[in-house]
N, C-alpha and C positions, 0 to 999 in steps of 0.2 A: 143533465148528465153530460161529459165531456167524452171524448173519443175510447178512453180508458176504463167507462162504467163507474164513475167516479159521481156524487153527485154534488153540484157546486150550491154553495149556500149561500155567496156573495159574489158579486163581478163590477169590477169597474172597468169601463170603455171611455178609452181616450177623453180619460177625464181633466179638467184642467179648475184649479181656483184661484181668483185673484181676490187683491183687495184694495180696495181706491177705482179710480177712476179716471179716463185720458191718460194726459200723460203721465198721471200720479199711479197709473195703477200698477200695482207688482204682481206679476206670474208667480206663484207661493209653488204651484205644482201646475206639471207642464203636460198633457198627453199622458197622464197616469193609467197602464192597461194591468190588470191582474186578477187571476179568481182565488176563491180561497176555497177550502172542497168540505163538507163536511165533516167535523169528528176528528180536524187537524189545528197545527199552531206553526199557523201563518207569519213569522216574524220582518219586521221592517227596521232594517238599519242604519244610521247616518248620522253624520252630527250635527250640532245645535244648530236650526237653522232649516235644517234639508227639505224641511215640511211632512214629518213622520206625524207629526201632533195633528197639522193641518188634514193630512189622509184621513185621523181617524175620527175626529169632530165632523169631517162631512157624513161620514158612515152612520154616525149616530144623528144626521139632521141637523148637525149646527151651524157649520159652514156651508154656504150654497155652492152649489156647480157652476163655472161660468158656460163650461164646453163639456160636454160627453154626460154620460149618466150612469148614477149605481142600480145594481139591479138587487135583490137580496129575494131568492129562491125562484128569479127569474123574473119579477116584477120589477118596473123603476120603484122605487121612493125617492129618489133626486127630485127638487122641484116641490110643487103644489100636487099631492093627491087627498084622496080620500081620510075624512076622519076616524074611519074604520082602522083600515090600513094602516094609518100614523100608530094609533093604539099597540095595533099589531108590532110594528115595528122596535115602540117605546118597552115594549113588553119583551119582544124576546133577543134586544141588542142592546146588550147594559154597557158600562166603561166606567174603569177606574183611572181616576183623572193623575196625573201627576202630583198636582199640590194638592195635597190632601185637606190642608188648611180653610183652601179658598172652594174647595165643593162639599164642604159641609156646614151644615147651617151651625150658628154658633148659639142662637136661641132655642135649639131643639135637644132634648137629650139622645143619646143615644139610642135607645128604644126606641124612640120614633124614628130618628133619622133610618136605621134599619125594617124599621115597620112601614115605611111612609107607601112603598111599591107595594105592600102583602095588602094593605087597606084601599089603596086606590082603584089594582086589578081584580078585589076580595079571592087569596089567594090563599085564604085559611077557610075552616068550617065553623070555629068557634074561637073565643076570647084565649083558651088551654092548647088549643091548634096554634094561635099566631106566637103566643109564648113560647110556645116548647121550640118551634121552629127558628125564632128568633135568640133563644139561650143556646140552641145546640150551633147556630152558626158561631154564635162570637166565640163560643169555647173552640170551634173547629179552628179559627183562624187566630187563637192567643190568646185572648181578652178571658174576664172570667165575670158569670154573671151580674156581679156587684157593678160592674162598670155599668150595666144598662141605664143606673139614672144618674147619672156625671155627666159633663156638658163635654163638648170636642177643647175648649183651650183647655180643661184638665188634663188632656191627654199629651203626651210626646209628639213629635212628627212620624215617628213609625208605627204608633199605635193607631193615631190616625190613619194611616192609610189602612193598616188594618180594617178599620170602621169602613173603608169605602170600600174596601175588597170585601166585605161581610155583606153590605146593602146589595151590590153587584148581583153576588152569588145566589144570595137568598129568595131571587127573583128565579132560580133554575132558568137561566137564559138561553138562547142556543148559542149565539154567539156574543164572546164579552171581545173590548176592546179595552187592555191593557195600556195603557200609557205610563211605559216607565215602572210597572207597579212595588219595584222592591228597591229604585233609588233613595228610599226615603228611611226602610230598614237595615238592621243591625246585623253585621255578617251572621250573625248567632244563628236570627229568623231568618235568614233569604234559603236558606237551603227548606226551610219547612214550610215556607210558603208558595216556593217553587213545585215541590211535591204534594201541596195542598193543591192545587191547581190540576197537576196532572191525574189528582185522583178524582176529582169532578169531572174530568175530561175522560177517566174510565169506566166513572158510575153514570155520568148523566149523559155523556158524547158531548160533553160543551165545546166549543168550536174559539179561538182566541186569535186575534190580531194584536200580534204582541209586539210593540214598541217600545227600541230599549238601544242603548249603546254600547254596553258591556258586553262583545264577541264570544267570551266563553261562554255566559250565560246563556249566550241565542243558541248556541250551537249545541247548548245538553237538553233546552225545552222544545227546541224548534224539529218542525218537518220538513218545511220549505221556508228559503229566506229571501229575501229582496233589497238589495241596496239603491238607496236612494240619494242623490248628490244633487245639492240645488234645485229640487223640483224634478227633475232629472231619475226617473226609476232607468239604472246602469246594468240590473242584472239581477235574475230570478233563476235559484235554482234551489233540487233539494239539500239540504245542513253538509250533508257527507262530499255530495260534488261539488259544492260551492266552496267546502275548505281544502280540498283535493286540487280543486282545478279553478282558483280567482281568477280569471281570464282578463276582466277589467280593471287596468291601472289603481283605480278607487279601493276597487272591495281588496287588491291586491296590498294597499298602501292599510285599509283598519286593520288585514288581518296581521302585517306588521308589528303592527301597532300594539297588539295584546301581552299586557305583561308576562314572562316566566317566573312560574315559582323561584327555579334555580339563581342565587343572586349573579354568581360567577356568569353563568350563561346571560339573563340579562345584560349585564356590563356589556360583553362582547357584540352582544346584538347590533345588527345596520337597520336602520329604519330606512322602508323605505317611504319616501316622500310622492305623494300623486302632483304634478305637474299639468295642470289643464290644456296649457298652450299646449302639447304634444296633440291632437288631436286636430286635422285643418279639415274644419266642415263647412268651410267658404261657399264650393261648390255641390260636394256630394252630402245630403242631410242624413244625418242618423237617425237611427230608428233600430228598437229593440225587437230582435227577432233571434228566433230557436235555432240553436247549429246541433240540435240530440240531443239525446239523454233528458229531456223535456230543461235544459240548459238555453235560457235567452240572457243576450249579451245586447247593451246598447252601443251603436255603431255603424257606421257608413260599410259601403258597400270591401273598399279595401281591406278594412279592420277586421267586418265579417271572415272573412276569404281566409286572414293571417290568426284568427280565433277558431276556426273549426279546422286549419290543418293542426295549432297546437294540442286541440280536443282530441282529433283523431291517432295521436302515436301513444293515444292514454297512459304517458306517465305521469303521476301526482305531480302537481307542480310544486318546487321550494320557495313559501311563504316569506320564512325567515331567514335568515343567511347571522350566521355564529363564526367572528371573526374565530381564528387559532392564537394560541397565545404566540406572541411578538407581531403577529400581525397587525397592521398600522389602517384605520380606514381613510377612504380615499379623500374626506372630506379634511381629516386631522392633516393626510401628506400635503394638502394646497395651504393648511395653517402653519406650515413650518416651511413652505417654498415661500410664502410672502413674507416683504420687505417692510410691514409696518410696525413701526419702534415697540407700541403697546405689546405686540406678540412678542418681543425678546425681553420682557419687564421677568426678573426674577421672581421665581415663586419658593415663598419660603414655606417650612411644613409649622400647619399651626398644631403640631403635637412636641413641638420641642420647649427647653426646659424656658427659654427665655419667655416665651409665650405664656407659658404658666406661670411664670412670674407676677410676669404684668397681668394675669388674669384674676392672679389674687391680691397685688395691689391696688389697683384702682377701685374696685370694691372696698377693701379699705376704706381709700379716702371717701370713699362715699357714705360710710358710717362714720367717721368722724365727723365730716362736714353735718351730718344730721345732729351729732351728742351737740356741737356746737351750738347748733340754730337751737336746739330745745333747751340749750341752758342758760337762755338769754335774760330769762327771768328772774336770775340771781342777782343781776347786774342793776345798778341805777342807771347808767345811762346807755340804753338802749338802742339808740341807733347809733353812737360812739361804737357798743359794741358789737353790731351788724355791721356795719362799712369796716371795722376792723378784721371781723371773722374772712369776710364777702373776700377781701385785698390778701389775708394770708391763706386762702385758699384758693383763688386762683394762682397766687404767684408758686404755693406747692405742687396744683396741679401742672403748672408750667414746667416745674421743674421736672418732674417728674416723666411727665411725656417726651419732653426735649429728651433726657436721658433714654427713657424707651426707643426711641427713632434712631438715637445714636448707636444705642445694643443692636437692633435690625439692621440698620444700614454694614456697620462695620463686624458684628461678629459673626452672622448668620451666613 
């Protein structure tokens, strides 16, 4: 339980993974601290790279700890324990892998691959128990009974992940670890798979570490979020204050980043850009720590200071900023102050008529030039009339373009 009566299901403490060794070895994730609480969706965001995938392969025992350790209901499982415990652990923390492709077996049907957990932990009563349980999952997540005896390349990439959110779930886990789970589906299904999700998480309390890139989506399933930048976890807060109040350059630069419905509005949009060099931790080391609102920010002692007076005048901070129309951004006024020739090259509109022109002449010649080649076989001499074809067809395409260039150049 945490100060708040809260009770935590998972905790990682200044965890750290690397891979390699000496000088070869890479820091994937650095000092990684966070708990997730029970009965919640713990989301991890960043891009490719960041090590969101790496956090959640150790969670599940794949990846070892170099530094620190997870605890899951207060106990480590980092490391060498007990074969009890592992059980315990393999049992109640499933995870739906990102490629769907490459975590499921391809020589097993479907039936199995979903049964493999119910037979191993014997998680039914009878042969009618592990059936029924196994047909109502795959109809809950899409699938329809017939697919149970099909193999996984029969399937789509989206249907496959289905398959592995089916296996996952069917185990009633406490906590799953989501990897990505709906990059692979059809916008059709991500809204029903998303709300598949959250109603296991109201009938059974399933508890989710959910890894994902897509801002809007973390922010309609999530409770608490956590930005993660090169190993680097920058900032832990819950959905509401994290989009309210991005205090770190980084999570300030994705939430940017998130498309608008609106196209007009998009156009106008500034991105902004995260710039690492702003940040001098030569002397003073950062380190993520709480300024309220259970809001931790990663950051030396100065950045702290200039992050919790921002916190403290609590107005919502602007994410986005939507130029006004004639308004020029600052990046376009430095492309029209500089002197380099390429930036004063005319720009002509490819919706005008010459363009159409030529957009339906050269096609053209491109069916002639085929009626040619195929009618070769009329001809007795053959390559006489290939080297003939071959010379008045480039010399028409010559012509032809020469003229095109001379239209652009002088009439446009």
């Amino acid at each position: 339980m945490d100060e708040n009566g809260r009770e935590i299901l998972l905790s990682l403490k200044n965890v750290d993974i690397t891979f390699g060794k000496g000088d070869n070895a890479v820091r994937a994730v650095k000092n990684a601290s966070f708990d997730i609480y029970k009965g919640e969706t713990f989301s991890l965001v960043g891009e490719s790279g960041s090590g969101k995938t790496t956090i959640g392969r150790a969670v599940i025992r794949v990846n070892p700890c170099a530094a620190g350790e997870i605890q899951y209901k207060g106990v480590p499982i980092s490391g060498r324990i007990p074969r009890r415990l592992d059980r315990e652990v393999i049992r109640n923390i499933q995870m739906v892998f990102q490629d769907p492709a490459a975590s499921l077996n391809e020589r097993a049907t479907v039936d199995y691959i979903i049964s493999e957990g119910l037979y191993n932990f014997h998680l039914y009563t009878d042969e009618a128990d592990r059936v029924a349980k196994v047909e109502n999952m795959i109809e809950q997540v899409g699938l329809l009974p017939e697919h149970l005896t099909r193999y996984p390349h029969e399937f789509s990439g989206g249907q496959r992940q289905r398959i592995g959110l089916a296996r996952a779930m069917v185990m009633e886990p406490e906590l799953v670890v989501a990897d990505e789970p709906i990059s692979a589906l059809d916008v059709s299904i991500r809204a029903q798979v998303l709300n598949l999700l959250k109603k296991f998480q109201q009938e059974q309390g399933t508890t989710y570490l959910f890894i994902a890139h897509d801002l809007s989506i973390v922010r309609f399933i999530s409770d608490r979020i956590a930005v993660i930048y090169k190993g680097d976890i920058v900032e832990i807060a819950t959905a509401e204050e994290l989009f309210d109040f991005p205090l770190h350059p980084y999570t300030h630069s994705l939430i940017s980043a998130i498309p608008i419905p609106d196209p007009q509005l998009e156009k106008n949009k500034e991105l902004f850009t995260y710039d690492p060099s702003v940040h001098d931790y030569s002397e003073d080391k950062p380190e993520l720590t709480c300024i309220g609102h259970d809001h931790y920010v990663f950051g030396n002692k100065k950045e702290i200071e200039e992050y919790k007076a921002i916190r403290e005048k609590n107005v919502p901070l602007k994410s986005v900023t939507i130029r006004q129309s004639g308004e020029v951004a600052a990046e376009e006024t430095e492309a029209e102050a500089s002197n380099e020739p390429i930036l004063d090259a005319p720009v002509h509109d490819t919706g005008s008529f010459w363009y159409k022109l030529l957009s339906f002449i050269l096609p053209l010649v491109g069916i002639i030039a085929s009626f040619i080649f195929r009618s070769h076989r009329y001809y007795r001499n053959y390559k006489a009339c290939m080297k003939g074809a071959i010379a008045g067809l480039l010399t028409f395409g010559a012509i032809v373009a020469l003229f095109g260039l001379l239209l652009l150049l002088t009439i446009i």
